[in-house]
LUMSEPA-834541 format. One record per residue (C-alpha): x, y, z; residue number from 1; residue in one letter. Coordinates in nm, 3 decimals. Example, Ala and Ser with C-alpha at 12.3 -4.5 7.8 and 13.67 -1.06 7.14 Angstrom:
<rs>
{east=1.230	north=-0.450	up=0.780	num=1	residu=A}
{east=1.367	north=-0.106	up=0.714	num=2	residu=S}
</rs>
This chain:
<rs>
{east=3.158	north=-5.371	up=0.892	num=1	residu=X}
{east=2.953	north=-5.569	up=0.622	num=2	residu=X}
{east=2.730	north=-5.338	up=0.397	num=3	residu=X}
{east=2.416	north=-5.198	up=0.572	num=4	residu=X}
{east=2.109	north=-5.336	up=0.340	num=5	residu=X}
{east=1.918	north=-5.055	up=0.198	num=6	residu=X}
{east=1.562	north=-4.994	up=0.285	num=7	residu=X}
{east=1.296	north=-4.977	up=0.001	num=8	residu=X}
{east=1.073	north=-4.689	up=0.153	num=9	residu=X}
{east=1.200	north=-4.285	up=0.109	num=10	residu=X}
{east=1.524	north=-4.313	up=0.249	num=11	residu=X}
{east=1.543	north=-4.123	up=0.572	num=12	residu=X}
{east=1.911	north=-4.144	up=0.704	num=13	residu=X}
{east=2.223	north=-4.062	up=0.461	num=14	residu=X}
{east=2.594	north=-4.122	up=0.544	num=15	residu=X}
{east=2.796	north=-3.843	up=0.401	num=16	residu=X}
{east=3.156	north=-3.979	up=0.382	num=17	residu=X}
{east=3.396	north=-3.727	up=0.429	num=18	residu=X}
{east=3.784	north=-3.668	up=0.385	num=19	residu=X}
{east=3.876	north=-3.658	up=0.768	num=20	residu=X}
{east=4.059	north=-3.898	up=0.985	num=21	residu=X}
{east=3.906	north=-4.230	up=1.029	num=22	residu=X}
{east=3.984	north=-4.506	up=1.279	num=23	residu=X}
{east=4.006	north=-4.872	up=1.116	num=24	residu=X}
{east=3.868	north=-5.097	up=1.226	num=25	residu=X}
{east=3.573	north=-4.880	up=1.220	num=26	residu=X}
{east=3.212	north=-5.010	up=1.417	num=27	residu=X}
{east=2.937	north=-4.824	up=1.331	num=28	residu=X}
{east=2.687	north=-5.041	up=1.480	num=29	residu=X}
{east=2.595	north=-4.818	up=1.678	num=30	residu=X}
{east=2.473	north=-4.599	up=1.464	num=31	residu=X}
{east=2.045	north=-4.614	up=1.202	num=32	residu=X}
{east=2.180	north=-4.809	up=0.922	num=33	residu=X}
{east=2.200	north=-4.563	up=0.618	num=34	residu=X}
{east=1.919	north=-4.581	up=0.346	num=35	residu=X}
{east=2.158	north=-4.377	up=0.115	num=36	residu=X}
{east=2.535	north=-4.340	up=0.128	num=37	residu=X}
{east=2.722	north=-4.022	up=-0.018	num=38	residu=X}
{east=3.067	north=-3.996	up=-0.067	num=39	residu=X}
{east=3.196	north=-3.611	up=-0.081	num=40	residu=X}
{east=3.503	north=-3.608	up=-0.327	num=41	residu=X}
{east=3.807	north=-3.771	up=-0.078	num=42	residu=X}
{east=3.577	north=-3.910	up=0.117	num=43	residu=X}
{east=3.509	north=-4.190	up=-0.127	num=44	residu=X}
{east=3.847	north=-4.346	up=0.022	num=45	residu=X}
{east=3.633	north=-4.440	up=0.364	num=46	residu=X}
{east=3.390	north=-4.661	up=0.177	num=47	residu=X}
{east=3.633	north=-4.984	up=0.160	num=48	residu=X}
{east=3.691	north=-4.942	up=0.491	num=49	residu=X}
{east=3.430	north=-4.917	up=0.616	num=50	residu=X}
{east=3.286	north=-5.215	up=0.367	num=51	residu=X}
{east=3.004	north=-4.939	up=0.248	num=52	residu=X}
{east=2.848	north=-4.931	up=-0.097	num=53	residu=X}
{east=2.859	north=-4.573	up=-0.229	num=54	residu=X}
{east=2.521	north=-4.476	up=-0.383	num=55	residu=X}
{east=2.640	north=-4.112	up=-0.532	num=56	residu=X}
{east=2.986	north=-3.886	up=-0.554	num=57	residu=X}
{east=3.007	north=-3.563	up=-0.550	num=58	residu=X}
{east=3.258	north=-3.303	up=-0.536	num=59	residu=X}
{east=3.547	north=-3.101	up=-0.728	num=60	residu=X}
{east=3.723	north=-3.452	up=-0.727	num=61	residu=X}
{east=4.036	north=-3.279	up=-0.643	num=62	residu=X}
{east=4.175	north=-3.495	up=-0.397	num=63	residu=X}
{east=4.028	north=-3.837	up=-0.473	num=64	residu=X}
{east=4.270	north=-3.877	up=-0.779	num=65	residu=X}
{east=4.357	north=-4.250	up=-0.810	num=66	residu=X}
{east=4.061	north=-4.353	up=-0.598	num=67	residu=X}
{east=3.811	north=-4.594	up=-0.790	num=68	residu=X}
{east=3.468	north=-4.610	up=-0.686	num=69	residu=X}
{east=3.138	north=-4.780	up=-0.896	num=70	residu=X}
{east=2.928	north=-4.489	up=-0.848	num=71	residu=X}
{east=2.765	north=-4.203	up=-0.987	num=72	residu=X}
{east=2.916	north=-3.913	up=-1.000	num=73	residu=X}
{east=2.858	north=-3.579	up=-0.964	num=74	residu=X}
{east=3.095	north=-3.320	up=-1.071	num=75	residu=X}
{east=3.158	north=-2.975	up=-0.958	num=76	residu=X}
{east=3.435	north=-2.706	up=-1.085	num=77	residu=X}
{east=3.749	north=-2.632	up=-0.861	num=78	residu=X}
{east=3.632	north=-2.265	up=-0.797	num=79	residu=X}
{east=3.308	north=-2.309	up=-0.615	num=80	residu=X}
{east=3.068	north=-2.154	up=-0.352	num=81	residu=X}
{east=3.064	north=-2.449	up=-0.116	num=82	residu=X}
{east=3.253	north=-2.767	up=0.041	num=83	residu=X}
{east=3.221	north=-3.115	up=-0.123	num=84	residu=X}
{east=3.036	north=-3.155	up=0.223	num=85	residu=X}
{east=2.799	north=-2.916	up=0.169	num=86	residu=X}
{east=2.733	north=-3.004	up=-0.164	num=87	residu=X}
{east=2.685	north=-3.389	up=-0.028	num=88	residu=X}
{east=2.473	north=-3.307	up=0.222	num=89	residu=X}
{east=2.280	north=-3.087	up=-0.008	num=90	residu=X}
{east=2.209	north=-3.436	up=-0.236	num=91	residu=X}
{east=2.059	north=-3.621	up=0.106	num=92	residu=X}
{east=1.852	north=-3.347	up=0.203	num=93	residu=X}
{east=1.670	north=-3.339	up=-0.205	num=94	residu=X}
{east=1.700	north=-3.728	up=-0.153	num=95	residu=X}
{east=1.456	north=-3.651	up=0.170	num=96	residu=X}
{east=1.683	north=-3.722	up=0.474	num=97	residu=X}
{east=1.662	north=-3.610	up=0.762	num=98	residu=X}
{east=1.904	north=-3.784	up=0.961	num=99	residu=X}
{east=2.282	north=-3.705	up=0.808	num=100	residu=X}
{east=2.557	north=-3.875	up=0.980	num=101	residu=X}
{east=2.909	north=-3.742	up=0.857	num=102	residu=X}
{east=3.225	north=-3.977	up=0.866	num=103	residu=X}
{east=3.533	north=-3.881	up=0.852	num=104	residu=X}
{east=3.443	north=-3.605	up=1.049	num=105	residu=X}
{east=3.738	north=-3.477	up=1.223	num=106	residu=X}
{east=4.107	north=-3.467	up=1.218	num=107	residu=X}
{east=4.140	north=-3.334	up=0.841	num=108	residu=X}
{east=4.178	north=-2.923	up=0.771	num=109	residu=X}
{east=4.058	north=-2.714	up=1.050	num=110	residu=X}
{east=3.897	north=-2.469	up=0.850	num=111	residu=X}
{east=3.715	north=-2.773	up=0.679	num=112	residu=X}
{east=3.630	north=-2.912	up=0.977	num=113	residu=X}
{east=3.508	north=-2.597	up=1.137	num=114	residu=X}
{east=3.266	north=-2.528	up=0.892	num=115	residu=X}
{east=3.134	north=-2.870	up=0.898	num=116	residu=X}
{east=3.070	north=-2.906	up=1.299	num=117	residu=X}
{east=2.906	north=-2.517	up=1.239	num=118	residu=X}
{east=2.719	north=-2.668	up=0.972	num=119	residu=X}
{east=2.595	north=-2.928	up=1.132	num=120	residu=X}
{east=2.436	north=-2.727	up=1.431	num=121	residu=X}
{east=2.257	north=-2.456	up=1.093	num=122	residu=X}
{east=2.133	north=-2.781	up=1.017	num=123	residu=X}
{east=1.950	north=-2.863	up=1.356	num=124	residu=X}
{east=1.825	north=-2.572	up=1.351	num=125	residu=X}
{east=1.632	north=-2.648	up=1.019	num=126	residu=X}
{east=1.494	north=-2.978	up=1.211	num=127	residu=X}
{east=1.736	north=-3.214	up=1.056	num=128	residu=X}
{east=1.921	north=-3.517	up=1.320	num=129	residu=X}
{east=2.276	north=-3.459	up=1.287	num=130	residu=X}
{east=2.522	north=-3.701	up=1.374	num=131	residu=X}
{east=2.921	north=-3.686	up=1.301	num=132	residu=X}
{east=3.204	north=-3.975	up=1.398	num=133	residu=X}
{east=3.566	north=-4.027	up=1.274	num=134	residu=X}
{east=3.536	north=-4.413	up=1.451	num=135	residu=X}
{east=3.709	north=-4.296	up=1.808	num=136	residu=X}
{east=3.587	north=-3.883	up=1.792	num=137	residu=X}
{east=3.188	north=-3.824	up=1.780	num=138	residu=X}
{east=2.976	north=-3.549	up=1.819	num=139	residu=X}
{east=2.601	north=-3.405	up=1.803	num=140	residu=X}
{east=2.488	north=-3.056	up=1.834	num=141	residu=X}
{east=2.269	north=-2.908	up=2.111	num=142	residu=X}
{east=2.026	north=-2.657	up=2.060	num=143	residu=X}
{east=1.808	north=-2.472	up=2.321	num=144	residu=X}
{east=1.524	north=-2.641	up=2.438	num=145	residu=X}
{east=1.615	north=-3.020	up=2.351	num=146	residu=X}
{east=1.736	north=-3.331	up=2.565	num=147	residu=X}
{east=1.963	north=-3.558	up=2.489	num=148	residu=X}
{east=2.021	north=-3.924	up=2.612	num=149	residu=X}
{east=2.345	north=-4.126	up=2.485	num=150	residu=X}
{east=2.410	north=-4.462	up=2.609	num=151	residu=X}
{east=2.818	north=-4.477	up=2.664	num=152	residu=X}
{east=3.082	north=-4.666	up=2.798	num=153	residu=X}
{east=3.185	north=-4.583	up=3.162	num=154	residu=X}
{east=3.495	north=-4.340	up=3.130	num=155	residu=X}
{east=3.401	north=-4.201	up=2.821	num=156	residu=X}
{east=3.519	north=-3.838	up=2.828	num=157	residu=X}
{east=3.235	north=-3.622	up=2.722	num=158	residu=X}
{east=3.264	north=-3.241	up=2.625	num=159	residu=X}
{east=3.020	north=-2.940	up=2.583	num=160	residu=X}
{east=3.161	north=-2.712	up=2.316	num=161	residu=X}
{east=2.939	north=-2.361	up=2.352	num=162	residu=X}
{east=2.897	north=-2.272	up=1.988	num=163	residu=X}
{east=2.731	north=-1.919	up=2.137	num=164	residu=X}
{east=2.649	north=-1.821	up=2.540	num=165	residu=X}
{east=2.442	north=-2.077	up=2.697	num=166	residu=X}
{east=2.208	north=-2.033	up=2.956	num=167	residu=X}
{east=2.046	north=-2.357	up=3.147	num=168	residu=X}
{east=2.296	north=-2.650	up=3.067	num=169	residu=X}
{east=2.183	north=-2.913	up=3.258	num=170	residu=X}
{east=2.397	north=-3.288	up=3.261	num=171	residu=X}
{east=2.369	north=-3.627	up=3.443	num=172	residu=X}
{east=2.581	north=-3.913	up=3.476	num=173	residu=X}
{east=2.900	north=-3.735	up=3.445	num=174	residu=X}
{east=3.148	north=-3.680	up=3.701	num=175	residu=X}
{east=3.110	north=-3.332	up=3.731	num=176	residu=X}
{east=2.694	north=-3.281	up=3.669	num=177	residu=X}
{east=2.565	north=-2.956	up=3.594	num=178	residu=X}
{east=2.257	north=-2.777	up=3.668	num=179	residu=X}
{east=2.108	north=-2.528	up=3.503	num=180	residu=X}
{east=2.422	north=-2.361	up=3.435	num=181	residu=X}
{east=2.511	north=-2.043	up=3.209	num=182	residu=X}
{east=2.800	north=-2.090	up=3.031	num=183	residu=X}
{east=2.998	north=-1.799	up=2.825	num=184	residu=X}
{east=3.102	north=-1.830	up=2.452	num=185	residu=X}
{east=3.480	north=-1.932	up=2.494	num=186	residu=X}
{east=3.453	north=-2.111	up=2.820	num=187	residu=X}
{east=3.663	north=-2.435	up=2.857	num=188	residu=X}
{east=3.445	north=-2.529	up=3.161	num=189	residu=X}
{east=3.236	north=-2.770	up=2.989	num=190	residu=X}
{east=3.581	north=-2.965	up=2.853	num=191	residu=X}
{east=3.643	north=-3.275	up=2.930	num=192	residu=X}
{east=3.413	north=-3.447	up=3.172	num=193	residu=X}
{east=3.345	north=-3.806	up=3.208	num=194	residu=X}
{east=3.079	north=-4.077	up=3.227	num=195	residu=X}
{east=2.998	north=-4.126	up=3.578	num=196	residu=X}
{east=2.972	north=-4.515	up=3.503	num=197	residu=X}
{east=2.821	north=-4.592	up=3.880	num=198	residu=X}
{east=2.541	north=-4.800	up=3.990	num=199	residu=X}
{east=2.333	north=-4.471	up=4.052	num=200	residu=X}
{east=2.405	north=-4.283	up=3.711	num=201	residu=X}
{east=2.496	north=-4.634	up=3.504	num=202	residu=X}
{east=2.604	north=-4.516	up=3.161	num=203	residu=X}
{east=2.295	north=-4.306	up=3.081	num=204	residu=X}
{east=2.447	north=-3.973	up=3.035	num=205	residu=X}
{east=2.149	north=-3.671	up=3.012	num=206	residu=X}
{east=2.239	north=-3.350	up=2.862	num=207	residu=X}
{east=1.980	north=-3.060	up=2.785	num=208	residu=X}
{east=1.969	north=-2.663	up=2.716	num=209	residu=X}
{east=1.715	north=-2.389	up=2.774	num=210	residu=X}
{east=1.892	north=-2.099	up=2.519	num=211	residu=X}
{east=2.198	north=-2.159	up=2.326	num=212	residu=X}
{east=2.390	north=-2.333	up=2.050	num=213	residu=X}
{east=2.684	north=-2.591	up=2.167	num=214	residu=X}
{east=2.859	north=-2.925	up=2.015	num=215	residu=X}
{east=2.834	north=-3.278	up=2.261	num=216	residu=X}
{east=3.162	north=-3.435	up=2.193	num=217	residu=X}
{east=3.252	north=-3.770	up=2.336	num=218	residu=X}
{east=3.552	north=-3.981	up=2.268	num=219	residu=X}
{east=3.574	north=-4.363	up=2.297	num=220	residu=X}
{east=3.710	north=-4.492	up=2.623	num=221	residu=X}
{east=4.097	north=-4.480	up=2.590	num=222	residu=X}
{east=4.133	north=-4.150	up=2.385	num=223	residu=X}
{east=4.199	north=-3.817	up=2.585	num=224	residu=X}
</rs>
């Protein structure tokens, strides 16, 4: 994907590049073209790929050894409070952000990877639009009291991941809709659904929540 042109106002929507897996080719199209581009420590490695112009690094730098990147740097010891993540997504939000789309998201350490999908939903709750994609693997968090509308691809499998108990999950165009439903911490009920890609649903898919935190995960068409 060509370089997304940067706007000239307060930049409102950072992509934090992270170490994770990433599909290649990558399309991100889909996706509000970044106004500032972060690359936590490894995650600088995405940029080529992904034809992106880094604006700052940041990080330990402790496993992007040998990776060169025209950008500049921040620099953090080894022995620190917080992930390179953190740290990046602590530049977009002084930067004035508040849309953060992490890349690279998934498919790297769990315990990394945990804390970033956890992170992301703290960070809804402060207001922010969080958004987080490895190119096939995307997610968003839910939080009581919003609704969601995602345009996908018919067979799309589509997951609720209940991040605490939720009461009043509600979803349309699926396979298996839901209604107002209370669904326990734990609960692998919400797993694996799918687009309902019909003429009556089409490939609108409507999720919302009355009380509770959860993660929407979706996968491209083609990936179980």
């Amino acid at each position: 994907m060509p370089a997304s042109p940067k706007t000239a106002h307060h930049p409102s929507t950072a992509f934090i590049l992270v170490a994770g897996r990433l599909t290649v080719p990558t399309d991100l199209s889909w996706l509000p073209a970044p106004d500032l581009v972060i690359a936590a420590d490894g995650g600088a490695q995405q940029a080529a790929a992904l034809g992106l112009e880094v604006d700052r690094w940041v990080g330990d730098f402790d496993s992007s050894r040998g990776t060169e990147l025209d950008a500049p740097r921040e620099i953090h010891p080894t022995a620190k409070d917080q992930t390179d993540g953190e740290l990046a997504a602590e530049l977009a939000l002084a930067a004035g952000c508040t849309r953060l789309v992490f890349v690279g998201a998934f498919g790297g350490r769990f315990d990394h990877t945990a804390v970033l999908l956890l992170g992301a939903v703290s960070l809804a709750e402060r207001g922010l639009d969080l958004w987080l994609t490895s190119g096939d693997e995307h997610a968003r968090p839910l939080l009581g009291g919003q609704h969601l509308r995602l345009s996908l691809s018919a067979g799309t499998t589509l997951s609720v991941v209940a991040v605490s108990d939720l009461h009043g999950l509600t979803l349309r165009g699926v396979r298996w809709p839901l209604d107002r439903a209370d669904i326990p911490l734990g609960s692998g009920w919400t797993l694996s659904n799918e687009t309902a890609g019909n003429e009556t649903a089409g490939n609108a898919v409507e999720v919302s929540l009355e009380r509770g935190r959860a993660l929407l995960v979706w996968h491209s068409p083609g990936r179980k």
